[in-house]
C-alpha positions as CSV (number, residue, x, y, z in Angstrom):
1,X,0.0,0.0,0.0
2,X,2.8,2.7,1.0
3,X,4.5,1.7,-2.7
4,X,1.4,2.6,-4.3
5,X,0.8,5.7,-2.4
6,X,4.1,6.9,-3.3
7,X,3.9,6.1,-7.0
8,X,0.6,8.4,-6.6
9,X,2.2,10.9,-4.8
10,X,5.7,11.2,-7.3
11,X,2.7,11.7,-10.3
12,X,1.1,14.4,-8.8
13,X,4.5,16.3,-8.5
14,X,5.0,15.3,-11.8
15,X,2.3,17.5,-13.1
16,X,2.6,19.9,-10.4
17,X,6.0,20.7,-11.8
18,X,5.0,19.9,-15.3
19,X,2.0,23.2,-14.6
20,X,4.5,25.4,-13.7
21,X,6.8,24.8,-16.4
22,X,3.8,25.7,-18.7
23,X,2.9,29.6,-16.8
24,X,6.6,30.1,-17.1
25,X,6.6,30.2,-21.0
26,X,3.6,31.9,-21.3
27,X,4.6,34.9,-19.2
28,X,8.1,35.2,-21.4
29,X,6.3,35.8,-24.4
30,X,3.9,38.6,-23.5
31,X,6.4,41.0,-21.9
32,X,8.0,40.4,-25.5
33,X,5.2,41.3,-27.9
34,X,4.6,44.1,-25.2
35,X,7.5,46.1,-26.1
36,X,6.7,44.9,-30.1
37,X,4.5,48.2,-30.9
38,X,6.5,50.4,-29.1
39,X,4.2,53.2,-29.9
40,X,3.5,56.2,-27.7
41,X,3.7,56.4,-23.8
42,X,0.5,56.1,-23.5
43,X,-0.4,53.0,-24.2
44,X,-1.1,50.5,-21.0
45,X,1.9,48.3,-21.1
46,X,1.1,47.4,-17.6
47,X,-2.0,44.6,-18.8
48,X,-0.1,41.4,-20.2
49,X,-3.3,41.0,-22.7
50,X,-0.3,39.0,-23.9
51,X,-3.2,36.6,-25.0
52,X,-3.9,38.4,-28.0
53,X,-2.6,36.8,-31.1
54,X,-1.2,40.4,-31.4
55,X,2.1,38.1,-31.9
56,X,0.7,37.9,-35.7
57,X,2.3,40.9,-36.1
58,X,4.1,40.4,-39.1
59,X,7.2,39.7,-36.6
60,X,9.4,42.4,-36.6
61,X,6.9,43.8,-39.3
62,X,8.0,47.4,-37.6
63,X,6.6,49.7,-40.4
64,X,8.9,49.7,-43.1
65,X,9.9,53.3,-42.0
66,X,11.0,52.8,-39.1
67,X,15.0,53.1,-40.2
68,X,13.8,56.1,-40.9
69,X,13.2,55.7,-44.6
70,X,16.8,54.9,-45.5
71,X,18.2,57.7,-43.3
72,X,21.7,56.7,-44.6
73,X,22.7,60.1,-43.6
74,X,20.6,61.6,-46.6
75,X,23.5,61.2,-48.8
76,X,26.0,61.7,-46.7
77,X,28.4,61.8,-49.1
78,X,28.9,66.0,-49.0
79,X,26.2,67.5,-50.7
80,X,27.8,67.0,-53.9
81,X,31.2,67.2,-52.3
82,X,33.3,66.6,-55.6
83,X,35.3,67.0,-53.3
84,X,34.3,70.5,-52.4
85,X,35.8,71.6,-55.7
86,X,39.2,69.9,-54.9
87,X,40.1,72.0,-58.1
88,X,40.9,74.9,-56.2
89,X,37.9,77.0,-57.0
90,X,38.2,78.7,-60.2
91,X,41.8,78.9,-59.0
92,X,43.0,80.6,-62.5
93,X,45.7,80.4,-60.9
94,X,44.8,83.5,-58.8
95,X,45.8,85.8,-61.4
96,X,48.8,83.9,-62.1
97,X,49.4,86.7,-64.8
98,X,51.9,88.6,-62.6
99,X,49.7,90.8,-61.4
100,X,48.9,93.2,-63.9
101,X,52.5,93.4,-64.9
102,X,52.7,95.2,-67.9
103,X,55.7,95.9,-67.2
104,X,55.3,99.0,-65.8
105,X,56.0,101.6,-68.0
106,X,57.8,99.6,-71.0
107,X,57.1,102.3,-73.2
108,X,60.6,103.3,-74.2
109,X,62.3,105.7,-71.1
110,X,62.0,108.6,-72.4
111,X,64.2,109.7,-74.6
112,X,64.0,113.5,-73.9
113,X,66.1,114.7,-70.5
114,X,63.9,115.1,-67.4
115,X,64.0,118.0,-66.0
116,X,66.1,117.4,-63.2
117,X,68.1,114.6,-65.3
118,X,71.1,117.7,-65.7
119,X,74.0,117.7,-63.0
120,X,74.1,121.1,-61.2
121,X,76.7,123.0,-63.3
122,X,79.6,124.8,-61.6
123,X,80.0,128.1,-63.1
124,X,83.6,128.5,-64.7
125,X,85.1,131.3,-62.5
126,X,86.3,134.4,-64.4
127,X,85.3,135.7,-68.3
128,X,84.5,133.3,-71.1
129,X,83.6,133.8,-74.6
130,X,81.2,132.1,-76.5
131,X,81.0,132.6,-80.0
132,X,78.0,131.5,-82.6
133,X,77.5,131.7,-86.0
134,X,73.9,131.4,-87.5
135,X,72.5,130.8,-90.8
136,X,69.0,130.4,-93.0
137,X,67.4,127.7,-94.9
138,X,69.3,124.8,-95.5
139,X,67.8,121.8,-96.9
140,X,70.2,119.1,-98.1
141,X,68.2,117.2,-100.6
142,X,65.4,117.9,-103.5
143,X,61.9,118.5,-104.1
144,X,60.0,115.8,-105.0
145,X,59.1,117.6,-108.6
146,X,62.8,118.3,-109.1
147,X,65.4,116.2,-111.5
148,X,68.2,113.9,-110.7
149,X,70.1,116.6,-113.1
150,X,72.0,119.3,-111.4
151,X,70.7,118.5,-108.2
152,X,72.1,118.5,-104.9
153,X,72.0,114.9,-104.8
154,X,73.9,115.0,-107.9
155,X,76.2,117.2,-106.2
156,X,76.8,115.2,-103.3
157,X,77.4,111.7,-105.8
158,X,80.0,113.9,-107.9
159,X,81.8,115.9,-105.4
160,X,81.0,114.1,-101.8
161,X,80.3,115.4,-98.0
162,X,82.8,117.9,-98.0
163,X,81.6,120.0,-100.9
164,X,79.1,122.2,-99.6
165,X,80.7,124.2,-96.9
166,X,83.9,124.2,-98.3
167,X,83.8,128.3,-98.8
168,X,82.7,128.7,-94.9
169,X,84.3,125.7,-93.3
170,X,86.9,128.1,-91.8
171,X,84.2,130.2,-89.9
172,X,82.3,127.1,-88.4
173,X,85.5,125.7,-87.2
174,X,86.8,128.5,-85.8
175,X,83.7,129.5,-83.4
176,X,82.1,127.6,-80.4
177,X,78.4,126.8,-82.1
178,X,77.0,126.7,-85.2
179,X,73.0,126.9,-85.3
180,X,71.2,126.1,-89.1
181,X,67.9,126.0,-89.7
182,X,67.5,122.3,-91.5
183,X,64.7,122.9,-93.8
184,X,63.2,119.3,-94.6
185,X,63.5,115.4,-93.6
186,X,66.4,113.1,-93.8
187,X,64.6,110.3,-94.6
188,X,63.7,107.3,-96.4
189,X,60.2,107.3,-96.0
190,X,57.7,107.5,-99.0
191,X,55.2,109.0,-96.9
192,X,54.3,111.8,-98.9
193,X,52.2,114.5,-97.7
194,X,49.8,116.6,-99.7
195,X,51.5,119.9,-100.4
196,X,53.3,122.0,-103.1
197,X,56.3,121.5,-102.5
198,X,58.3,118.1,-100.4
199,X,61.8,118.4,-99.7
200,X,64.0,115.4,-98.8
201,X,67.1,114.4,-98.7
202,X,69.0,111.2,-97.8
203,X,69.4,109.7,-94.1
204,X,73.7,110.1,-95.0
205,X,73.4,113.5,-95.5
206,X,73.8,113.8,-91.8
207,X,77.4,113.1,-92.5
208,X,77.6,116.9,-94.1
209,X,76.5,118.4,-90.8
210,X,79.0,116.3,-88.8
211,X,81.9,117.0,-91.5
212,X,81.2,121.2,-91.5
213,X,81.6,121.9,-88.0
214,X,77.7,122.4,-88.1
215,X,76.5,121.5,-84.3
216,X,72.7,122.2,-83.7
217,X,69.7,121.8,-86.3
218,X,66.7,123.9,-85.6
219,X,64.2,121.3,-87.2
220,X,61.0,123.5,-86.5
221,X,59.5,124.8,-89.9
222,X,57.1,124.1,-92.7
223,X,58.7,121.3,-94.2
224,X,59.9,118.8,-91.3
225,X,56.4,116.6,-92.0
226,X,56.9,116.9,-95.5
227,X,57.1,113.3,-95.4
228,X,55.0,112.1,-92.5
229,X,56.0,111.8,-88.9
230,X,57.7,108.6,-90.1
231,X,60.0,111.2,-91.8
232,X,60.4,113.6,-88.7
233,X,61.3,110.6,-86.8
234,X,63.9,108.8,-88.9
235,X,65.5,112.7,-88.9
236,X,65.5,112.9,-85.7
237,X,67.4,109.1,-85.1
238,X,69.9,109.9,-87.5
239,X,70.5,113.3,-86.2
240,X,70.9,111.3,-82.6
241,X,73.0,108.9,-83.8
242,X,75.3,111.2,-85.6
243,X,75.7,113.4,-82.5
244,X,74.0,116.6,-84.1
245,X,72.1,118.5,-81.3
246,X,68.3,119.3,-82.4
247,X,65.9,121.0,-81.4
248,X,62.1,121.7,-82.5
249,X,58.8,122.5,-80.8
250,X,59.3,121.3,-76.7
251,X,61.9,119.7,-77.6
252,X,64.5,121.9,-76.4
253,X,68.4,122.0,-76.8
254,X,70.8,122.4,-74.6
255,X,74.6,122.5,-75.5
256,X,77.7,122.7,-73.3
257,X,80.8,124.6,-74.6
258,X,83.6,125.6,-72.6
259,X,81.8,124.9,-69.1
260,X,79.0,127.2,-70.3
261,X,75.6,125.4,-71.0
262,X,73.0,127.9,-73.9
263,X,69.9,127.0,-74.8
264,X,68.0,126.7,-78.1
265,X,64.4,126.6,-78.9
266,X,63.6,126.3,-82.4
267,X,59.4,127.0,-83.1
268,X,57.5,126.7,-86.3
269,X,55.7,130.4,-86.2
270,X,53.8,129.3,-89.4
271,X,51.7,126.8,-88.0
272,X,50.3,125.3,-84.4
273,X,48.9,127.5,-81.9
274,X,51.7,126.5,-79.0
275,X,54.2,128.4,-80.5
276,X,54.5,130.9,-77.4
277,X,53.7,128.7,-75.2
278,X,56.9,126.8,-76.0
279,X,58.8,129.7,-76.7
280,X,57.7,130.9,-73.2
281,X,58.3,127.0,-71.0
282,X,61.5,126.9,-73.1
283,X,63.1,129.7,-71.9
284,X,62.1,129.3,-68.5
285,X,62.8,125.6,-68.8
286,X,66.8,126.0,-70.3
287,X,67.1,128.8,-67.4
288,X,66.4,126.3,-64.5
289,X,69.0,124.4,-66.7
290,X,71.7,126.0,-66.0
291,X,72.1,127.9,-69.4
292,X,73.8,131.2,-69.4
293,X,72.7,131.8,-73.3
294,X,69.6,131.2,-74.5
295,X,68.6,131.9,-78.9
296,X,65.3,130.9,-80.4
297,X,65.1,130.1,-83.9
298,X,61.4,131.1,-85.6
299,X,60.4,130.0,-88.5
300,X,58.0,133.0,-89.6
301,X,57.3,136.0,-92.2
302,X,55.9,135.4,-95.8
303,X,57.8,133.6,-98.7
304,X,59.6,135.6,-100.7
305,X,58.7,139.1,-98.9
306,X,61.8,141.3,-98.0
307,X,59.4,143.7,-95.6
308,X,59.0,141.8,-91.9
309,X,55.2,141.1,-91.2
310,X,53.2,142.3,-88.3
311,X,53.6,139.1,-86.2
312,X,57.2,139.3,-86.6
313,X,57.3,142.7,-85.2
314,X,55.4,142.0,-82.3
315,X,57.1,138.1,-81.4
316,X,60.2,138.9,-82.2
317,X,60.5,142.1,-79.1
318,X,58.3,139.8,-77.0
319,X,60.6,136.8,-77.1
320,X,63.5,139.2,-75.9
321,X,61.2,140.2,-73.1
322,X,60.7,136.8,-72.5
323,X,64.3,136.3,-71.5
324,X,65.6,135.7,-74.7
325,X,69.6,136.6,-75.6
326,X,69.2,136.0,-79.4
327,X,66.6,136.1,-82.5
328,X,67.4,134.4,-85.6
329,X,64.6,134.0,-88.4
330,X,64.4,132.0,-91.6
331,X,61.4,131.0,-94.1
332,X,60.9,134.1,-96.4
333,X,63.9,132.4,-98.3
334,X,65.1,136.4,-98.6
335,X,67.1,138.5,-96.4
336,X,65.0,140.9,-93.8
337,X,65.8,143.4,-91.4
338,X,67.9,143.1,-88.2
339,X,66.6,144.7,-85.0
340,X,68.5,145.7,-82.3
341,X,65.7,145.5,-79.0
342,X,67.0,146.4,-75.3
343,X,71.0,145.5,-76.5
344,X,70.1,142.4,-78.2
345,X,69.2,141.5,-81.6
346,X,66.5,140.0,-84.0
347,X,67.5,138.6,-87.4
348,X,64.2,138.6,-89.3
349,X,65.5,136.4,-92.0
350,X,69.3,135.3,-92.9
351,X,67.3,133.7,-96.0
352,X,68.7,130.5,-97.8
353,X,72.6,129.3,-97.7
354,X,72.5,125.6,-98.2
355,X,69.4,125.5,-99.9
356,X,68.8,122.0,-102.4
357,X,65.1,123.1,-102.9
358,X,65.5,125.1,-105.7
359,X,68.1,124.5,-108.6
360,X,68.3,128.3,-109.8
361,X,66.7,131.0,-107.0
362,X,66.4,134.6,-108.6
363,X,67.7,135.9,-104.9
364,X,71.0,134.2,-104.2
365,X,72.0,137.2,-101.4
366,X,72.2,135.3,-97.6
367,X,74.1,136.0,-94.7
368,X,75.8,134.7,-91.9
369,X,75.4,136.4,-88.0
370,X,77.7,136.4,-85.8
371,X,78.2,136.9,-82.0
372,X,80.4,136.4,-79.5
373,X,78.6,136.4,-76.2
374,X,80.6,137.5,-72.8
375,X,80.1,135.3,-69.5
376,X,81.8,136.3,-66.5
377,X,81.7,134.0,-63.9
378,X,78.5,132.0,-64.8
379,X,76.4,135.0,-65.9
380,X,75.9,136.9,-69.3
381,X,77.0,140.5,-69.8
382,X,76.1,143.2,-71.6
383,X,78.5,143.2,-73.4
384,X,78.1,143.5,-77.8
385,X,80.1,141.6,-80.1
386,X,78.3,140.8,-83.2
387,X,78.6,141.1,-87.1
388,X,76.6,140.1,-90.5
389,X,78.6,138.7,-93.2
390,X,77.3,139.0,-96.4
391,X,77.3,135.8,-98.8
392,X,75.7,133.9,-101.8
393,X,73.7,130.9,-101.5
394,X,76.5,129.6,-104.4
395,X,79.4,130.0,-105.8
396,X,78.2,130.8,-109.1
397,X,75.6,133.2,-110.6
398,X,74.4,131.4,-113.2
399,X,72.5,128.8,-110.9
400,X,72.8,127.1,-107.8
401,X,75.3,124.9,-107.1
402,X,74.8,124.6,-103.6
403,X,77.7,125.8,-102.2
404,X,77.5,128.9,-100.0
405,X,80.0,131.9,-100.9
406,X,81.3,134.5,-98.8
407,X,80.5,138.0,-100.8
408,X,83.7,140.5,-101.2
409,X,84.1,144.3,-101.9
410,X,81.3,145.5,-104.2
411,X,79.0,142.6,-103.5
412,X,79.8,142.8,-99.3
413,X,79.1,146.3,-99.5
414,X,76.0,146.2,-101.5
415,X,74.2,143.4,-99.0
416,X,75.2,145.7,-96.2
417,X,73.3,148.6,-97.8
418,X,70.6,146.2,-98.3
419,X,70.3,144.9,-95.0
420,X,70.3,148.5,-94.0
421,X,67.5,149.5,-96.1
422,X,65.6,147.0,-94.8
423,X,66.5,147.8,-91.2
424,X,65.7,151.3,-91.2
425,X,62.3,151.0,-89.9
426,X,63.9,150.1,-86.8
427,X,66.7,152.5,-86.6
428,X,69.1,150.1,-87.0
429,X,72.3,150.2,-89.1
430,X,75.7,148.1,-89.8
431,X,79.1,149.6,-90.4
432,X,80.9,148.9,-93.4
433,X,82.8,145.9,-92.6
434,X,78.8,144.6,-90.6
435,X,79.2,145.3,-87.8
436,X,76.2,146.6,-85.9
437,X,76.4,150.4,-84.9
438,X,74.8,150.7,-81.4
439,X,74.1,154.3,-80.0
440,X,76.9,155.7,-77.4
441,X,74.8,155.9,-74.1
């Protein structure tokens, strides 16, 4: 009886244990499906109405979303971070022109002096004398209507540099600076302007200044564009690269003889409206220079016309009040009067000498003008040294041949009375052998 009592007894706990293993499970699986819906915190999670077949839930069916919608960092990749423009932003390279550099200023340096670009000067202590000779037209060269035949070109093929100035050569050597008024281009261009008459001669005849003692070329007048600016230009390089000193419009000479610096400004009266204007800046300019002497050269009057125009009369006194030391005039192709204003003097016109523009002028008469100017210690004086020698454009009368003459007895003394005739307007007179005859004060 006991063995059956116990078989009984070890079956009940079989199924007593066998129960609990059973609530056990159950309880597991509700806290589980609790969490599942997660939703919001207001829902009763206490009640485990586990019972529900709310396990049907598609398992783990969490809406779709709930990743939210493939929040792979919304394209984390930078925001089109290519990389950031790795190519340096429009890095051109940041103006890897240098900047801006043009070079500065390659334009060529400036050819004429700056104003300061003069070392002081030390005046020469005690007297000096300087003495210049002047003269009229030249133009070494041709019109473009004129012949080969009998020209000056000819000339210069036949006879060479040295022909032309033979008959003066002793006076340019023997002074300090001789001024001419170079009447036309030397030039190759064929730049023709529309006028009557061109002149031009060749770039070589630069050679005849050098050769005759001939030191500074006025070049303003009527004829230095004959032949464009291309013309005026090549001129002015060969002049430069000869040595000649030039001068024309505001561009201003300056030339140093025996430690004394003069000045010469050489204007174009005929045409341009600046023509005081640089006669006026010149002066003042060549003073801060350090010249003692200072001569214009004007290029004024009418062709042809022995009598001095109006605008002569007035310029010419009004450059010597500008400061001026010296006049000398040229264009009318004819001698005019001298003027002596305040103790200095104005040649009107020394008319042609070296003059290739005309093969056979009806008035050969010209004339040279000489001074010797006195500086005593640095600074001009008062003091009158001057004479007009009477000449002949060449050294025949039966045409030109382009070599100036020096005029003797009858002939000297019949350009001084002609010179004087001319003068008289301005009470002015030359002696006998031209010299000027200035009234006892």
């Amino acid at each position: 009886m006991k063995g059956i009592i116990a078989c009984v007894l070890a079956a009940l706990l079989v199924l007593s244990l066998a129960a609990c293993a059973s609530e056990s499970t159950t309880e597991n699986t509700t806290s589980t499906t609790t969490t599942a819906p997660k939703t919001t915190a207001t829902d009763p999670v206490t009640e485990p109405t586990v019972t529900e077949p709310s396990v049907t839930e598609p398992p783990v069916t969490e809406p779709p979303v709930t990743e939210p919608p493939v929040t792979e960092p919304p394209v984390t990749e930078p925001p089109a971070t290519e990389p950031p423009t790795t190519e340096p932003p429009a890095t051109e390279p940041p103006e890897t022109k240098p900047p801006v550099d043009e070079p500065p200023a390659t334009k060529p340096p400036v050819t004429k002096p700056e104003p300061d670009s003069l070392p002081p000067l030390e005046p020469v202590e005690g007297e000096v004398q300087i003495t210049m000779t002047f003269v009229g037209d030249c133009t070494f060269g041709r019109n473009h209507k004129a012949a080969y035949s009998n020209s000056f070109d000819e000339c210069y093929d036949n006879y060479g540099v040295d022909y032309f100035f033979a008959n003066v050569i002793d006076i340019f050597e023997n002074d300090d600076i001789t001024v001419i008024n170079l009447e036309g281009p030397l030039t190759t261009s064929n730049d023709i302007q529309t006028k009557t008459w061109n002149h031009k001669g060749r770039p070589e005849y630069v050679n005849i200044m050098t050769e005759s003692s001939i030191e500074v070329a006025g070049f303003a007048n009527n004829h230095r564009l004959d032949y464009g600016q291309s013309g005026s230009d090549e001129t002015v390089k060969v002049m430069e690269e000869a040595g000649v000193t030039y001068c024309y419009d505001d561009n201003y000479a300056i030339y140093e003889v025996k430690g004394v610096r003069v000045g010469i400004v050489s204007v174009n009266a005929l045409q341009g409206s600046k023509v005081e204007k640089w006669l006026r800046e010149g002066h003042d300019y060549l003073r801060e220079q350090g010249c003692a002497i200072v001569v214009a050269s004007i290029h004024w009057g009418d062709d042809k016309a022995t009598s001095t125009n109006s605008y002569q009369r007035d310029l010419g006194p009004r450059a010597i009040d500008m400061g001026y030391d010296f006049i000398f005039g040229h264009h009318s192709h004819v001698l005019q009067a001298v003027q002596e204003y305040k103790g200095k003097f104005i040649c009107y016109s020394l008319g042609n000498f070296c003059y290739g523009g005309s093969k056979n002028p009806a008035d050969k008469d010209s004339a040279i003008f000489q001074q010797t100017f006195t500086v005593v210690d640095g600074v001009l004086t008062d003091k009158v040294d001057a004479k007009l020698i009477p000449c002949y454009l060449s050294s025949v009368s039966s045409r030109n041949d382009y070599r100036p003459t020096l005029a003797v007895e009858e002939e000297f003394q019949r350009i001084i009375e002609k010179i004087n005739k001319y003068s008289k307007r301005f009470d002015f007179a030359l002696d006998s052998e031209g010299r000027p005859i200035m009234d006892e004060e």
